[in-house]
C-alpha positions, 0 to 999 in steps of 0.5 A: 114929763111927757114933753121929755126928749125920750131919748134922754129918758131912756138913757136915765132909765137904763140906769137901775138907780133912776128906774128904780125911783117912782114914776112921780119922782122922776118927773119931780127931778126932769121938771126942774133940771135944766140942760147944758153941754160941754166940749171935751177938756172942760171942766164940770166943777173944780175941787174947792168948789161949792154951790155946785149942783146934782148933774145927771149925765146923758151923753159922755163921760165925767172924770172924777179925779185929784192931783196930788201936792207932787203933781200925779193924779189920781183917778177915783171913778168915770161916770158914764152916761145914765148916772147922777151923782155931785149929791154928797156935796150937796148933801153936807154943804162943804165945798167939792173934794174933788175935780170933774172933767169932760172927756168927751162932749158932755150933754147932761141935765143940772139941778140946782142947789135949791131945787135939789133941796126941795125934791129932798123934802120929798120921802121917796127922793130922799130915801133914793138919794140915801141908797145912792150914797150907801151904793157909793160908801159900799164902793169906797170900802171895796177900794180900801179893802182892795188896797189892804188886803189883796195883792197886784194881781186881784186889784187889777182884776177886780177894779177891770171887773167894775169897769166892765159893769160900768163903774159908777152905774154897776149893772148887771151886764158886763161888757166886752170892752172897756175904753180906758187907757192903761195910764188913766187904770194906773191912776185908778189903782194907785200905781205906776204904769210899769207896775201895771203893764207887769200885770197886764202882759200876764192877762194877756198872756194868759188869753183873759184880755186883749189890749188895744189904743185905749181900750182893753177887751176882757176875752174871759170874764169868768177867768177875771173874776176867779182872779179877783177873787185871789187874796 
């Protein structure tokens, strides 16, 4: 532990999963994870994937995404740095469902599978991993809730609102930029691009955001959420 890059720990630690573990099993979890990099384009793991490990990114972001039979894909999460995450793989034992992708240089920290098994006979390793999983089963839910119930207009909202609180990582802090193209948040909700662009001329007209190359800067958080929360 003490040996750590410590700007790798800080980068973990930002992220309220992992400092919420105790001090013991965090230096449980950096004592066996191994580093690797990545170059933009690669591939972390591919749907139909199995043996894969627990990764922990640092520097980067991961796709998580699917193609469908008619060749459109679509895009579930972007995991930036701080976050964990393949554990659901590891946990059933059943090859990946989906497939990750650097879109940036990746610089990550992996666990391997029997590693992973053996922190999972620690207690407070396992109650985390539990929590994680119910943090990614509540984010699940949101979506089909957003789907079923809500019109364009709050789905565009509210998926905005998770981005700009780092999607998979959810804190607290919103931001007032989201580097994500308006194609790649077409695919996240599902969407045509012309769909989309219909919506987000509106924000824009309405000064509740700004759009720039791959990039949408929310001018009025409190104005999106008041539109998240539209039926």
């Amino acid at each position: 532990m003490l040996d750590f890059n410590p700007e790798w720990l800080a980068t973990l630690r930002a992220n309220a999963w992992f400092a919420a573990l105790p001090q013991a099993e965090q230096a449980a979890m950096l004592a066996v994870a191994e580093p690797m990099r990545l170059p933009r384009g690669a591939t972390v793991y591919r749907k139909g994937a199995v043996n894969s490990c627990f990764y922990g990114l640092l520097s980067g972001v991961v796709k998580i995404s699917s193609v469908g039979a008619d060749g459109r894909e679509g895009i579930l999460a972007l995991i930036e740095a701080g976050n964990w995450f393949n554990e659901s793989t590891l946990l059933d034992g059943l090859p990946n469902p989906y497939d990750a992708t650097a879109l940036e240089a990746l610089q990550f920290l992996v666990i391997s599978p029997e590693q992973f098994a053996l922190l999972m006979q620690r207690l407070s390793f396992a109650q985390a991993v539990a929590r994680l999983e119910a943090l990614r089963l509540r984010a699940v839910f949101g979506i089909v809730e957003d789907t079923m119930v809500r019109g364009m207009a709050a789905r565009v909202a509210r998926r905005l609102l998770v981005l700009v609180h780092g999607d998979a990582s959810m804190t607290e802090q919103a931001r007032a930029r989201v580097l994500v193209s308006q194609d790649a948040l077409a695919m996240m909700l599902g969407v045509t691009r012309q769909s989309l662009a219909k919506e987000m001329r509106m924000l824009v007209k309405s000064g509740i955001v700004a759009l720039g190359y791959a990039r949408i800067d929310i001018l009025d958080v409190q104005a999106l959420k008041s539109l998240a929360e539209r039926s």
